[in-house]
N, C-alpha and C positions, 0 to 999 in steps of 0.2 A: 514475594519475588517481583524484580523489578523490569519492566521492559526497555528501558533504559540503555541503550546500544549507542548512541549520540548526544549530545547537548542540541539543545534548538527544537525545531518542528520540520518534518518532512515534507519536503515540495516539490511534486510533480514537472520535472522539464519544460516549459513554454512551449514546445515544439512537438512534444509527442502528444501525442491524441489519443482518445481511446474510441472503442468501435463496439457496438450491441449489438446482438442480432438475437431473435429468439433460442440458436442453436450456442453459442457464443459469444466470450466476451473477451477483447484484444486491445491492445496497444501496439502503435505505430511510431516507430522511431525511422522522420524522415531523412535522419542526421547518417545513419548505418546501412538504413532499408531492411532494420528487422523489424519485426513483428512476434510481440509478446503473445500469446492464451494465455487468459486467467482464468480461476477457477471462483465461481462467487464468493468468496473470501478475499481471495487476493483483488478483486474489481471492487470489494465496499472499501478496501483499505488505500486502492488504490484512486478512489476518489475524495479519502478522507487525508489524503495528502496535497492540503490544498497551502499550505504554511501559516496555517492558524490553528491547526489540530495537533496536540504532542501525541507519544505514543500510545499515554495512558491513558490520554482522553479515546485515541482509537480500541482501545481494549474495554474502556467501560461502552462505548455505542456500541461494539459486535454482542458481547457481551447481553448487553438488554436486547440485542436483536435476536440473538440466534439461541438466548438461552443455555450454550456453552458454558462448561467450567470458567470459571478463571485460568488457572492455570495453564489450561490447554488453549486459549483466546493468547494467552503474552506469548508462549512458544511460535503459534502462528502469527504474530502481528512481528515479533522479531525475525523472524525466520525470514517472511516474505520483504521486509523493509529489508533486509540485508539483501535479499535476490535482486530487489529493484535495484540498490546502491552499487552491486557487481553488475548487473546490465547496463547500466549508467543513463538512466532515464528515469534518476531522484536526488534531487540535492538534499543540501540541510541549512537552512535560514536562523538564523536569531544565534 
C-alpha cells in the first residue's frame, strides 16, 4: 500500500508555527487566526514536513518510533497530510 497522495515532499507553511506545552500540541496560522490541536501523531508528522522528508520516509520514522503496523502508520500519515492540505497550512515542493 502506498502512501502516495502527491508527487513532491510536504512542507510546512513559513508562517505558521507550532506550539508545545506539556498538556498540548498546536499550530498557529497567523494568516486566518486559527489554531490547529495535534495529537502526537499528527505533531511528529507535522514536524517531519520540513520539504526534504516524502511521505514514506514519514511512515517508516513513525513506524520505528511508535512500533505501529504499517499499515495503520500510511492510513494516518495520509489521512492527516490531507487534513493539513484542507487547512491550508501545507504545501507540496519538488
Amino acid at each position: 500500500m502506498s502512501v502516495l497522495i502527491r508527487n513532491g515532499f510536504p512542507t510546512r507553511k513559513p508562517q505558521v508555527w507550532l506550539r508545545q506545552t506539556d498538556k498540548e500540541n498546536a499550530v498557529f496560522d497567523p494568516e486566518t487566526g486559527v489554531v490547529h490541536l495535534m495529537n502526537a501523531t499528527a505533531t511528529a508528522i507535522w514536524v517531519l514536513c520540513d520539504g526534504e522528508t516524502t511521505p514514506e520516509e514519514m511512515v517508516d520514522a513513525i513506524c520505528e518510533l511508535s512500533g505501529l503496523p504499517r499499515e495503520v502508520v500510511i492510513e494516518d500519515v495520509r489521512r492527516i497530510l490531507l487534513q493539513f492540505e484542507e487547512a491550508d497550512i501545507l504545501i507540496w515542493k519538488g
